[in-house]
C-alpha positions in Angstrom: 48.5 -6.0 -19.4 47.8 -9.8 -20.3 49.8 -11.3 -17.1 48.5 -14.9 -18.6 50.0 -14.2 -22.2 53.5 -12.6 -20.2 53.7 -15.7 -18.3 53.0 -17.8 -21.4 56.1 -15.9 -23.8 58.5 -16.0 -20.1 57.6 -20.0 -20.4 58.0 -20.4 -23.8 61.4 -18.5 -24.3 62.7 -19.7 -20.4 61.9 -22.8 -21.0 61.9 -24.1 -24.7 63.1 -21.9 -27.0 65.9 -18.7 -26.2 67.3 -19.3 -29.3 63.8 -17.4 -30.4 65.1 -13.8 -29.3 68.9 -14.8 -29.4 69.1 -14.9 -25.2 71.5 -16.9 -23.8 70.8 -18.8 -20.5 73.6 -20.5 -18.3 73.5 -24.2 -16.8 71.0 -23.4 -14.0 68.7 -21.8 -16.6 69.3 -18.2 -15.5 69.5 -15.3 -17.8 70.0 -11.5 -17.6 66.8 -9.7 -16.8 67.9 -6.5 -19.2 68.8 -8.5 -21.9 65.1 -10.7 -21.9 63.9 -7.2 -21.7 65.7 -5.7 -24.6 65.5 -8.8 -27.2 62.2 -10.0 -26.0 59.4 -8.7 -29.2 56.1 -7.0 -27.3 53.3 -9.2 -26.2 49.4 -8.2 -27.1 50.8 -4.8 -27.4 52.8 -5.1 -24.1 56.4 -4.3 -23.9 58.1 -6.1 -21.2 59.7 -3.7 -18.4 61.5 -4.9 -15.0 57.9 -4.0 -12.9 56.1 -6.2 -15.3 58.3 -9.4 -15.1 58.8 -9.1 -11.2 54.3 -8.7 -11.3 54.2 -11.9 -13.2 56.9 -13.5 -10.9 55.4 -12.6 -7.6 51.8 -13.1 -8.7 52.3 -16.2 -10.1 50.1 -19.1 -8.4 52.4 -21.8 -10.4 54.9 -19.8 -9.1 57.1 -20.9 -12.5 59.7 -18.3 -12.2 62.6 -17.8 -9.7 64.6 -14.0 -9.8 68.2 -14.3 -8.8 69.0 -12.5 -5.0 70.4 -10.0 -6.6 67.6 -8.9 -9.1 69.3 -9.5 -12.4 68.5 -13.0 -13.7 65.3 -14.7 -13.6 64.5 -18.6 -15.1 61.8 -21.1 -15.2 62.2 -23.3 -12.4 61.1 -26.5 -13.9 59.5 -27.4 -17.4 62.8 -26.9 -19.2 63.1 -28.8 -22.9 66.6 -27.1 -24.0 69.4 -29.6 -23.4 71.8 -26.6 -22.2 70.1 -25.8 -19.0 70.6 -28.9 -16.7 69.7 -27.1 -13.0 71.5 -29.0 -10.1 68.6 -30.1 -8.5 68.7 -32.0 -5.0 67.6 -35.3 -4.2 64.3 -35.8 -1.7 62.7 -38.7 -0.3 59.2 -38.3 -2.1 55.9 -38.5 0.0 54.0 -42.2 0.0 51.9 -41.2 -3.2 52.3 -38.4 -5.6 50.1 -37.4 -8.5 50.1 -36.5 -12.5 47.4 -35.2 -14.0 46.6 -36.3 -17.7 43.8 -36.4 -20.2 42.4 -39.5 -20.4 43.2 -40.0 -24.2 46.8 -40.5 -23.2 46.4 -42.8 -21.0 46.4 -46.4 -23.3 50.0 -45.0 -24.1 50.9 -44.5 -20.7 49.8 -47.9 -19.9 52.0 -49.3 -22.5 55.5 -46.6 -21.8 54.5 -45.6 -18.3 55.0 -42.1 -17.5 58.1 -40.4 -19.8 59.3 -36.6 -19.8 58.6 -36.2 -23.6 60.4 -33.2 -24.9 60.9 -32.0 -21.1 63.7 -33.2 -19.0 61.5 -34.7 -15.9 57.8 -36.2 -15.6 55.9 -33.5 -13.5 54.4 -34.6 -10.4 52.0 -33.0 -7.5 51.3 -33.9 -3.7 47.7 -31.9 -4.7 45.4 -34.0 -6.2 43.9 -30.8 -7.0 46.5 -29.7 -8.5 46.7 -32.5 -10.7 42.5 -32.4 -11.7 43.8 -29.0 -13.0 46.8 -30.2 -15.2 44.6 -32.7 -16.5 42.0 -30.4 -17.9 44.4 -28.4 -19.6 44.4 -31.4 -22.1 41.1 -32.8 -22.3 39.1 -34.6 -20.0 41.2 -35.3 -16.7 42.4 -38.5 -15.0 44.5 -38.6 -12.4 47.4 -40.7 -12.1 48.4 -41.6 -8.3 52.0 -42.7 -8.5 53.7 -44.7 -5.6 56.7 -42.7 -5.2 58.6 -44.3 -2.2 57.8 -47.3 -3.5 59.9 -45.7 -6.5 62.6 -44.2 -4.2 63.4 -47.4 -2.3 63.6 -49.3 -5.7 66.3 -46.4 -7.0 64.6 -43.9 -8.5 65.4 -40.8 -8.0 63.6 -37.8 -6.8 63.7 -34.0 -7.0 61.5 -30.6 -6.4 61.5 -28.2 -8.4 61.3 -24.4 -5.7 57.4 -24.2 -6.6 57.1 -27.6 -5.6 57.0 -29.7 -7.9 57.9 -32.8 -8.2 60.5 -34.0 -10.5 61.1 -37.8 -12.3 62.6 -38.9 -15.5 60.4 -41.9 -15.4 57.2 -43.7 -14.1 57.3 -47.3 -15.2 54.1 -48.5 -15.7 53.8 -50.7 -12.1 54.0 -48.0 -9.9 51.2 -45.8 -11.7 47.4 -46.7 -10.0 44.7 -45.1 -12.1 
């Protein structure tokens, strides 16, 4: 079993693109485990089973996915581009500093937009600057981005995380980003 190709399908179809396989997720993002299952199309030769999406949930070191108490639904916690999922999210006081990490081809745009969701519903931030150096990489060559996020907060911007722990912002205007 490819967990990294699962987790890659879960993402794409949790958080992008349901319409794909014709599953239907509610407000909070949530959809029926059995139905995933039975729509979903095999991946690298893999058909998905109940064991195999609870593996990829619980060994998950992004931990992207959340399974409902009762062990029916699971949805991607954060990352969401689909306009019907809008999870109620609650507002935190962020730490001092936060971080994003980027390649550092984007960044003459970001100096010129700041920080913006693109096609996801938040700007992804980090308290690991680790964290961020991996992000980064995924893209090209990293930079990261420290972000004064009280700073933010106490000028009205408001602030979520995600249960994995991310951090979650519509925006980052370009005078609270430090490269």
């Amino acid at each position: 079993m490819n967990e990294k190709a699962i987790s890659q399908y879960l993402s794409f179809i949790l958080r992008h693109k349901p319409e794909e396989i014709d599953l239907t997720l509610d407000r909070e993002g949530w959809a029926n485990i059995e139905d995933l299952i039975s729509k979903s199309q095999p991946v690298n030769n893999t058909t998905l089973d109940e064991e195999i999406i609870k593996s990829i949930v619980s060994n998950s070191d992004k931990k992207r996915f959340q399974i409902s108490d009762d062990g029916k639904y699971i949805r991607a916690v954060q990352g969401h581009s689909t306009t019907s999922v809008d999870i109620t999210l609650n507002k935190l006081v962020p730490p001092i500093s936060l971080y994003h990490g980027t390649a550092q081809r984007f960044i003459d745009s970001i100096k010129e937009q700041g920080l913006i969701s693109k096609d996801r519903q938040y700007v992804h931030l980090t308290e690991n600057k680790d964290t961020a150096l991996s992000v980064g990489a995924r893209y090209g060559k990293p930079q990261i981005l420290a972000i004064h996020a009280l700073e933010m907060h106490k000028n009205g911007f408001e602030f979520f995380q995600a249960e994995n722990g991310v951090w979650l912002v519509k925006h980052v205007p370009e005078p609270y980003r430090v490269c």
